[in-house]
C-alpha positions in Angstrom: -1.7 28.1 -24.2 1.4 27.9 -26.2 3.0 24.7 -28.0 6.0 25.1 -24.9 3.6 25.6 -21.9 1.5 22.7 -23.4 4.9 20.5 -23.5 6.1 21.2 -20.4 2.3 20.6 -18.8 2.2 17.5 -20.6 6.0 16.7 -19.0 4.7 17.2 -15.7 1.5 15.5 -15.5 3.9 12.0 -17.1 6.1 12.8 -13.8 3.4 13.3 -11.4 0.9 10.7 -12.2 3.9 8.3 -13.2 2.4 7.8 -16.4 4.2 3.9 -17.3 3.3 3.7 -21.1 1.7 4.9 -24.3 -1.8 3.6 -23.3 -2.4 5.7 -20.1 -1.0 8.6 -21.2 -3.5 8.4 -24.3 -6.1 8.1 -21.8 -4.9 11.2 -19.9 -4.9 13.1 -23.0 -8.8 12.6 -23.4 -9.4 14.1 -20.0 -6.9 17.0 -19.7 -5.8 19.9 -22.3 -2.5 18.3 -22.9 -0.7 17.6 -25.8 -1.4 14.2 -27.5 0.9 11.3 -28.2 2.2 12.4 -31.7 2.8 16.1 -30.8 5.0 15.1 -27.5 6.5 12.6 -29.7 7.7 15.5 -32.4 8.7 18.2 -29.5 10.6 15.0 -27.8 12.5 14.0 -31.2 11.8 10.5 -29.9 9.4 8.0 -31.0 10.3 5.9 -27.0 7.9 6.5 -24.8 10.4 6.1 -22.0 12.9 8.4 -23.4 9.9 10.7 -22.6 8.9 10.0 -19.3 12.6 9.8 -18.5 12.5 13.4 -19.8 9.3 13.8 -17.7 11.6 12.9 -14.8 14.4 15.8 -15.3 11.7 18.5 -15.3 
């Protein structure tokens, strides 16, 4: 899986499970092969978590 496929998985499963902050989606890192926190963070360019489920949300 590639860094892009792995950000726009990790997009997706933030817009389908409406992921609502940092803690769950930490947790839903430790049970699917999806990026973590810091890397969405970096691809994102935001440290806001809900800059980046609003991104989640345009996908």
């Amino acid at each position: 899986m590639n860094m892009k496929s792995a950000y726009e998985k990790s997009l997706q499963m933030i817009k389908e499970l409406d992921i609502k902050n940092e803690k769950e989606y930490i947790n839903l890192v430790r049970n699917y092969k999806i990026l973590n926190l810091e890397s969405i963070k970096y691809i994102s360019r935001t440290r806001n978590f809900r800059k980046i489920k609003k991104m989640a949300k345009n996908t």
